[in-house]
PDB file of the backbone (N, CA, C, O) and the ligand in Angstrom, with CONECT records:
HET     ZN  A 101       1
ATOM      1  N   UNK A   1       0.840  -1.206   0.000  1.00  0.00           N
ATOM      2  CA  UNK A   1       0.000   0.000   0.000  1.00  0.00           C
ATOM      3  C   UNK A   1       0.873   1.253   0.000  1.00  0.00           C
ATOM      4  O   UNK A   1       1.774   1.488   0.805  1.00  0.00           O
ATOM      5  N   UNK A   2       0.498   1.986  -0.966  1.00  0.00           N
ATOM      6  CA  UNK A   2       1.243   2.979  -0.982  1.00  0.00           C
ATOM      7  C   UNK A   2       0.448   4.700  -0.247  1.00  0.00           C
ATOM      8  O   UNK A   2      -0.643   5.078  -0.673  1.00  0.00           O
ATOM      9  N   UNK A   3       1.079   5.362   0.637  1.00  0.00           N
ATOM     10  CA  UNK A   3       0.225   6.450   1.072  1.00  0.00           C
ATOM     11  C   UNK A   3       0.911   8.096   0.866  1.00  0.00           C
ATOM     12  O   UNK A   3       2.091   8.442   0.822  1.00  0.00           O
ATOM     13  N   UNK A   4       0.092   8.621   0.800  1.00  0.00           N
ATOM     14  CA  UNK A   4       0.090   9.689   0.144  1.00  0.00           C
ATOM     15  C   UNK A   4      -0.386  11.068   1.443  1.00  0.00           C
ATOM     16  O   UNK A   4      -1.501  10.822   1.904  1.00  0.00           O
ATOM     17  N   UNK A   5       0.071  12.005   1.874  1.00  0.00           N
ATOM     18  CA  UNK A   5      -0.535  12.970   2.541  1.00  0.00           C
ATOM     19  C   UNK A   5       0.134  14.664   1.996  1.00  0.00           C
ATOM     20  O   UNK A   5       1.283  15.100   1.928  1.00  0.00           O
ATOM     21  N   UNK A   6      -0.974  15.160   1.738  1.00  0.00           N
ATOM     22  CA  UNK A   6      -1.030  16.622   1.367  1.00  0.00           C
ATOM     23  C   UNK A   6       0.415  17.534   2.403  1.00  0.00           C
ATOM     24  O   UNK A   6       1.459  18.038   1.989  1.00  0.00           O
ATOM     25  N   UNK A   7      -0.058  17.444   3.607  1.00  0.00           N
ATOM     26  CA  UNK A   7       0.484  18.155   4.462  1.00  0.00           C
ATOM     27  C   UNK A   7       2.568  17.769   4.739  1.00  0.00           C
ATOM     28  O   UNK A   7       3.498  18.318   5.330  1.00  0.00           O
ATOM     29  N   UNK A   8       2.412  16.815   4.083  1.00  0.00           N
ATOM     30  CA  UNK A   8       3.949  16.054   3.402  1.00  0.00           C
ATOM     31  C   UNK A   8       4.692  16.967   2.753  1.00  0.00           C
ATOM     32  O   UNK A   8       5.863  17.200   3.050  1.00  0.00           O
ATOM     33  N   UNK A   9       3.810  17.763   1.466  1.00  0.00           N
ATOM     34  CA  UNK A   9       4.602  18.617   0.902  1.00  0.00           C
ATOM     35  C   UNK A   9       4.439  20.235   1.224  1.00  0.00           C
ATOM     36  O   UNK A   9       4.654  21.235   0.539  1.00  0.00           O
ATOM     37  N   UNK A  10       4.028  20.065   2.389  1.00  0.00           N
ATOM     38  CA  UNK A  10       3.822  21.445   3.290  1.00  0.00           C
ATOM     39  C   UNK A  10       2.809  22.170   2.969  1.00  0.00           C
ATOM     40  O   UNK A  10       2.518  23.275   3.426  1.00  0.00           O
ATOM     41  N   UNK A  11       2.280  21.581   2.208  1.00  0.00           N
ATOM     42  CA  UNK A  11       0.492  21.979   1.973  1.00  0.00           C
ATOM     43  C   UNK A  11      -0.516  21.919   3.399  1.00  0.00           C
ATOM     44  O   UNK A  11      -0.629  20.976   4.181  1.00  0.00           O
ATOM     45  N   UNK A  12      -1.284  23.433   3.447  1.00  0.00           N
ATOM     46  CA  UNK A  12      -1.874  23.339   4.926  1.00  0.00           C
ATOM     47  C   UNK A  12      -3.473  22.920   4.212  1.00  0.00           C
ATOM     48  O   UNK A  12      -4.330  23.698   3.792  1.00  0.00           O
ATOM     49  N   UNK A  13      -3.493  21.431   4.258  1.00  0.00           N
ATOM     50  CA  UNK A  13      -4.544  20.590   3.476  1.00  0.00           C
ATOM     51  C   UNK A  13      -4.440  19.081   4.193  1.00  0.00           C
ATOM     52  O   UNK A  13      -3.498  18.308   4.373  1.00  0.00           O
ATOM     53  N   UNK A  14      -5.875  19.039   4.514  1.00  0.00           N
ATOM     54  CA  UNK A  14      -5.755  17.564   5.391  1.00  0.00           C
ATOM     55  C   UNK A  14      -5.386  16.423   4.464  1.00  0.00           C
ATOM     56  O   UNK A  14      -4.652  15.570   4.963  1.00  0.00           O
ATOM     57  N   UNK A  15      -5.783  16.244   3.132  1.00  0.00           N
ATOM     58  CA  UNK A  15      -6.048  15.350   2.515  1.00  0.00           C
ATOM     59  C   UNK A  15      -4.556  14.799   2.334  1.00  0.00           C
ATOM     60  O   UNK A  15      -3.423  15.266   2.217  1.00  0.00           O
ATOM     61  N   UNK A  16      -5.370  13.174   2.386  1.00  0.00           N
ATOM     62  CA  UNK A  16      -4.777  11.690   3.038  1.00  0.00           C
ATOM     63  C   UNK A  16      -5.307  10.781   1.931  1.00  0.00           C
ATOM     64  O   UNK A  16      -6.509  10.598   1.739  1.00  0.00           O
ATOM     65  N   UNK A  17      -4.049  10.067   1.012  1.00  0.00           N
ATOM     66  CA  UNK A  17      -4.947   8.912   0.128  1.00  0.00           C
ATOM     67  C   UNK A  17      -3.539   7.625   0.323  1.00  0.00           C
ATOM     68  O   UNK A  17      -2.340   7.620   0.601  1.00  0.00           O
ATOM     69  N   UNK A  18      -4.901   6.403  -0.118  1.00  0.00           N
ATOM     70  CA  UNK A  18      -3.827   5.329  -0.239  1.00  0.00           C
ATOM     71  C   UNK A  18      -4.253   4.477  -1.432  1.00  0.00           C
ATOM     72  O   UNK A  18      -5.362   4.592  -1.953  1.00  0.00           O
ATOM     73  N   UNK A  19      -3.477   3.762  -1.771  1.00  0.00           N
ATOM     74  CA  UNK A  19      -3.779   2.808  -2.811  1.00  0.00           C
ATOM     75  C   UNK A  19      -2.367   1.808  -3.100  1.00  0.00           C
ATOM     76  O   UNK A  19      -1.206   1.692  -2.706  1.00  0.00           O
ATOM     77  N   UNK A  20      -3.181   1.283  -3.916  1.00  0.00           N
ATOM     78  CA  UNK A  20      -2.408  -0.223  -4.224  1.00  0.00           C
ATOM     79  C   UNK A  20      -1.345   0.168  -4.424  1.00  0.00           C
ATOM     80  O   UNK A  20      -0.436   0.176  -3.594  1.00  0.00           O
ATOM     81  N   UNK A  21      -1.259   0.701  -5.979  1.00  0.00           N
ATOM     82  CA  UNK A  21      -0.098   0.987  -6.474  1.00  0.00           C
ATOM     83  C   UNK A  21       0.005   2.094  -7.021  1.00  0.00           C
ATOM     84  O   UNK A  21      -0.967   2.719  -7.443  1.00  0.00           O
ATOM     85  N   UNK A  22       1.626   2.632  -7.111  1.00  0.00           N
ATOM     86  CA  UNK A  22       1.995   3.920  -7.181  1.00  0.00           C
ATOM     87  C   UNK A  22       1.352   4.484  -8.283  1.00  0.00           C
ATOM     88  O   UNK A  22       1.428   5.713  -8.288  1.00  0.00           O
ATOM     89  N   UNK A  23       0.773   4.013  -9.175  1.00  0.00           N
ATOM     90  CA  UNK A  23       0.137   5.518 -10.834  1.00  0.00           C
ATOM     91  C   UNK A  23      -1.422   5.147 -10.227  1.00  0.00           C
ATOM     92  O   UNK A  23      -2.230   5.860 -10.821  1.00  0.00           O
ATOM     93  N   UNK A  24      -1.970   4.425  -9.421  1.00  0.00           N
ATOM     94  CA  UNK A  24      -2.803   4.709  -8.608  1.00  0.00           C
ATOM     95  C   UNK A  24      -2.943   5.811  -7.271  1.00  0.00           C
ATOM     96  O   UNK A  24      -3.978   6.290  -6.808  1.00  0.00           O
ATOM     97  N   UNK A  25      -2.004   5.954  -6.980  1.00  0.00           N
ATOM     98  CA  UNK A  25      -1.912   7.095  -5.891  1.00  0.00           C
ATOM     99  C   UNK A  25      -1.210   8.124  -6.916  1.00  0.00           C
ATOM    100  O   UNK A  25      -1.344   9.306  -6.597  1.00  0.00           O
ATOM    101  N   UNK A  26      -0.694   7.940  -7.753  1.00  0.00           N
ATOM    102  CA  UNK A  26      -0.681   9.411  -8.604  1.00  0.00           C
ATOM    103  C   UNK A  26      -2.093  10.243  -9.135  1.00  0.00           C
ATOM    104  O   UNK A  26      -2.386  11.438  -9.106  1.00  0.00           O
ATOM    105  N   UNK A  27      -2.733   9.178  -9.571  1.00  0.00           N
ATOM    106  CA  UNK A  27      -4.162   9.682 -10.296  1.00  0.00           C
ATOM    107  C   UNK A  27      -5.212  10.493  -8.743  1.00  0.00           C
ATOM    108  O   UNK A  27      -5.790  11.567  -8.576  1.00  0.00           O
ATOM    109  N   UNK A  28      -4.974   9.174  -7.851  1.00  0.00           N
ATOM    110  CA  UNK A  28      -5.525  10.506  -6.826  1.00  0.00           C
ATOM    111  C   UNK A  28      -4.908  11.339  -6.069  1.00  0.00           C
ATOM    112  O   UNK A  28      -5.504  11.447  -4.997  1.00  0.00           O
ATOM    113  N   UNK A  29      -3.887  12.045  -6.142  1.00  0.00           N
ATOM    114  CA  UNK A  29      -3.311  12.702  -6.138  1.00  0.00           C
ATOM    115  C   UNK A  29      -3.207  14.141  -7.265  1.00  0.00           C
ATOM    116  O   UNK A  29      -3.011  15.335  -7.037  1.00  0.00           O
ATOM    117  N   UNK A  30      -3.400  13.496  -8.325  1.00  0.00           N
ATOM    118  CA  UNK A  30      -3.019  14.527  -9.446  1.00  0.00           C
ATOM    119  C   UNK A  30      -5.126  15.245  -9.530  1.00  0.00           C
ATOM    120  O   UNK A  30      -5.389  16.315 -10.079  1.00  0.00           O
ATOM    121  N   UNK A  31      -6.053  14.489  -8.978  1.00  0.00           N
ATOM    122  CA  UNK A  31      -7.443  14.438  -8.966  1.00  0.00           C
ATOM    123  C   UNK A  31      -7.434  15.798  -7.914  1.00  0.00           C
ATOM    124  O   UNK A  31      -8.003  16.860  -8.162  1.00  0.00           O
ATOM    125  N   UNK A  32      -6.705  15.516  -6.776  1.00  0.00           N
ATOM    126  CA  UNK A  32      -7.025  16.457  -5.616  1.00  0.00           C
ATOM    127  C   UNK A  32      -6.277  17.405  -5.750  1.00  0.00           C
ATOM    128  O   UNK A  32      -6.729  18.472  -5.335  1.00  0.00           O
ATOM    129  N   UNK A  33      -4.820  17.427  -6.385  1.00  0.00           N
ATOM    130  CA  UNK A  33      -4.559  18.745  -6.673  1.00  0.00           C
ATOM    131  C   UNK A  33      -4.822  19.447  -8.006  1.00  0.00           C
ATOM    132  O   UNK A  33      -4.422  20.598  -8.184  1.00  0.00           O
ATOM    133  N   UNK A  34      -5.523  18.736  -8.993  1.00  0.00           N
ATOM    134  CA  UNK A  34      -6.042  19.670  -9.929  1.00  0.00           C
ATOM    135  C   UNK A  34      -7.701  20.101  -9.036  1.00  0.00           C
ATOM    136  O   UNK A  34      -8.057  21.228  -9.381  1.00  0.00           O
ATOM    137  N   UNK A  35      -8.127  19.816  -8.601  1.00  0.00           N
ATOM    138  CA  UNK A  35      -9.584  19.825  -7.485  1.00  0.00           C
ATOM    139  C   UNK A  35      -9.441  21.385  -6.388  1.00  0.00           C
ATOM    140  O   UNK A  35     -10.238  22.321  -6.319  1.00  0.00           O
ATOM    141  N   UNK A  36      -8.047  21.175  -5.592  1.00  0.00           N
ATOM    142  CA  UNK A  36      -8.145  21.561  -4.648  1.00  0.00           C
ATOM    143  C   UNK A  36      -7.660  22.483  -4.190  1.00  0.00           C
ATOM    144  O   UNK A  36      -8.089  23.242  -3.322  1.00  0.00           O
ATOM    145  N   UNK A  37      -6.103  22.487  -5.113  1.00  0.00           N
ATOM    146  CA  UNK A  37      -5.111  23.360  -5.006  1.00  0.00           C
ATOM    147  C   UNK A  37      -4.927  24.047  -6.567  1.00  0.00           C
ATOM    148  O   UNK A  37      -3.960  24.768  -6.813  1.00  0.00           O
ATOM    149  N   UNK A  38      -5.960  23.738  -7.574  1.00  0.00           N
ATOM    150  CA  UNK A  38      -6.074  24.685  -9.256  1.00  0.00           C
ATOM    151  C   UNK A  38      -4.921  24.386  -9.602  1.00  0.00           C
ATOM    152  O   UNK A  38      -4.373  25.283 -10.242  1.00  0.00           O
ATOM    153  N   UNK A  39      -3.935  22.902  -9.336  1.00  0.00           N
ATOM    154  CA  UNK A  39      -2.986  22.985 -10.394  1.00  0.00           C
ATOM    155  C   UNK A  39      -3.021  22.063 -11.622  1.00  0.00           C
ATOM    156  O   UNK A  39      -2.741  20.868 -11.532  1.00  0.00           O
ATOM    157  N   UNK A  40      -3.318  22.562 -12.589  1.00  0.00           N
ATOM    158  CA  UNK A  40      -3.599  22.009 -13.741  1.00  0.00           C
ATOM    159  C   UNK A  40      -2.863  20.595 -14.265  1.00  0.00           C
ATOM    160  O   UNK A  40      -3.348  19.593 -14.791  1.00  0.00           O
ATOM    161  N   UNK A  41      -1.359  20.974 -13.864  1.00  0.00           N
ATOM    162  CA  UNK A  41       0.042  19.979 -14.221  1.00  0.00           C
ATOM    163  C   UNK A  41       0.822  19.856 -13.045  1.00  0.00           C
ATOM    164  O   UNK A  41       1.121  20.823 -12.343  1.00  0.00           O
ATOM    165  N   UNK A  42       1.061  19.026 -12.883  1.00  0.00           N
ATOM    166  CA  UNK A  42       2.176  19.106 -11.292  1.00  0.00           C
ATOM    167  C   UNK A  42       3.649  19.342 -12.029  1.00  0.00           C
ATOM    168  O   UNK A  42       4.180  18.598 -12.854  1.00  0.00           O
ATOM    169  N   UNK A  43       4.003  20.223 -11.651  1.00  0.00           N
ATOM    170  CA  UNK A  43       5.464  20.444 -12.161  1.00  0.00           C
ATOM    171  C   UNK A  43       6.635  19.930 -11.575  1.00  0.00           C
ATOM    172  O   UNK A  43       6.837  19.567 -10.416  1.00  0.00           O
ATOM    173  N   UNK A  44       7.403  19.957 -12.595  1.00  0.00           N
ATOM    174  CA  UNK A  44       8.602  18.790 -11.877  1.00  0.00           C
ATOM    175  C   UNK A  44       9.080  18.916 -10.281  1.00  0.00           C
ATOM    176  O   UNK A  44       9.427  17.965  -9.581  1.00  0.00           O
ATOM    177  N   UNK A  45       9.019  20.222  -9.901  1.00  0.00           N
ATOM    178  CA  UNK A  45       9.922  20.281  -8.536  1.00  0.00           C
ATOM    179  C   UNK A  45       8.606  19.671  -7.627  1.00  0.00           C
ATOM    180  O   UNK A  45       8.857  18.774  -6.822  1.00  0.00           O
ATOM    181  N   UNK A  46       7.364  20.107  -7.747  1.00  0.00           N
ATOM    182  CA  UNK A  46       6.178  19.454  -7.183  1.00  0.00           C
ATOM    183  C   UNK A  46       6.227  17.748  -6.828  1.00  0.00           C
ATOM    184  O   UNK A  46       6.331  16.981  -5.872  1.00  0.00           O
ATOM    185  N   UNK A  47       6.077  17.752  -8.278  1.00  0.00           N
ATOM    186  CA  UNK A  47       6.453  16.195  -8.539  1.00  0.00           C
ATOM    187  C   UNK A  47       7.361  15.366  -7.760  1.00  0.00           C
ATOM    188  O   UNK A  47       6.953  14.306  -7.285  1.00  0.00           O
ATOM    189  N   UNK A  48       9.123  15.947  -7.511  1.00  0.00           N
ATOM    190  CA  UNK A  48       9.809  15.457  -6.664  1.00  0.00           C
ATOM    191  C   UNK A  48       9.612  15.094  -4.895  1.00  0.00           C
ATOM    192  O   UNK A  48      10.020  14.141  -4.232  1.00  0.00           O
ATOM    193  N   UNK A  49       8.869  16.214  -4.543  1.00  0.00           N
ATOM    194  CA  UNK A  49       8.445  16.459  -3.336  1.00  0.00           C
ATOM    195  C   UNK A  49       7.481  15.361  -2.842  1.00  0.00           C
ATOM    196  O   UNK A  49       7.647  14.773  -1.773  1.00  0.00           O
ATOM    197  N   UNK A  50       6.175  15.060  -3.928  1.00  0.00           N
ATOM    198  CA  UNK A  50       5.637  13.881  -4.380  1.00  0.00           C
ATOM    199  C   UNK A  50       6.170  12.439  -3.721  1.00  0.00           C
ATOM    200  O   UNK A  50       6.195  11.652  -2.775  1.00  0.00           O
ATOM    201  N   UNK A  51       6.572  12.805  -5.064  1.00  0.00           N
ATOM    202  CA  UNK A  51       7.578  11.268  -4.740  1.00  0.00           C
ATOM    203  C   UNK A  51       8.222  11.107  -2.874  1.00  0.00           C
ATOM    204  O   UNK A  51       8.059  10.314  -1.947  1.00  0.00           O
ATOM    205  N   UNK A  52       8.865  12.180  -3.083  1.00  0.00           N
ATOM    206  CA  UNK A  52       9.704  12.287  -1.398  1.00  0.00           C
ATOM    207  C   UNK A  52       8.903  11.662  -0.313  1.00  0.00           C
ATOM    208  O   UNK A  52       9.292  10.922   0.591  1.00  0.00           O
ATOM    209  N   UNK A  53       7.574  12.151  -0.606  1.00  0.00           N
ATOM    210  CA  UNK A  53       6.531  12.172   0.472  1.00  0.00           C
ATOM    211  C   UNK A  53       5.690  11.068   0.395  1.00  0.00           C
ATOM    212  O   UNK A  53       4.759  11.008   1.198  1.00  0.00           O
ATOM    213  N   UNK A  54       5.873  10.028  -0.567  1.00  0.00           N
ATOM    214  CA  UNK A  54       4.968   8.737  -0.645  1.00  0.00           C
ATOM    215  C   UNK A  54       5.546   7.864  -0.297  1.00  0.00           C
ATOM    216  O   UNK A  54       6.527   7.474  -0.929  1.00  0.00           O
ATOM    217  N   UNK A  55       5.002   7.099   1.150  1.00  0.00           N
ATOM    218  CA  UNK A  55       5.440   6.184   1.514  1.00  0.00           C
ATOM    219  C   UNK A  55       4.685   4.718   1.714  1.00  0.00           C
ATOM    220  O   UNK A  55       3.476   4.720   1.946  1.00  0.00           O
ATOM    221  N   UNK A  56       5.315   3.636   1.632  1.00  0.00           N
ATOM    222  CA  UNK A  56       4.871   2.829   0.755  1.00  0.00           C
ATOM    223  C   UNK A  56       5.467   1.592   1.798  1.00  0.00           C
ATOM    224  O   UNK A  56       5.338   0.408   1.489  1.00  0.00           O
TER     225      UNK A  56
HETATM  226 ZN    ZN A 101      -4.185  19.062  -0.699  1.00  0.00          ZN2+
END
């Protein structure tokens, strides 16, 4: 199980996801921040932080 939390990449945002596998916790991930935080594309340095912050 891989988990995912907003507040990981210093986002003051509760949201908490988990899933099987990792392009599964990308999609909800990439769902809540195009949703929540208006970002259309996660950009690479985003992206890294991402990654940093999914633990599995
Ligand atoms: Zn968030």
């Amino acid at each position: 199980m891989h988990t995912f939390a907003c507040k990981d990449i210093g986002m003051k945002c509760g949201f908490e996801t988990s899933a099987k596998s990792k392009d599964a916790l990308m999609k909800n991930i990439s769902t809540h921040t195009a949703k929540t935080h208006n970002m259309t594309s996660i950009d690479s340095a985003t992206l890294a932080k991402i990654n940093n912050a999914i633990k599995s």
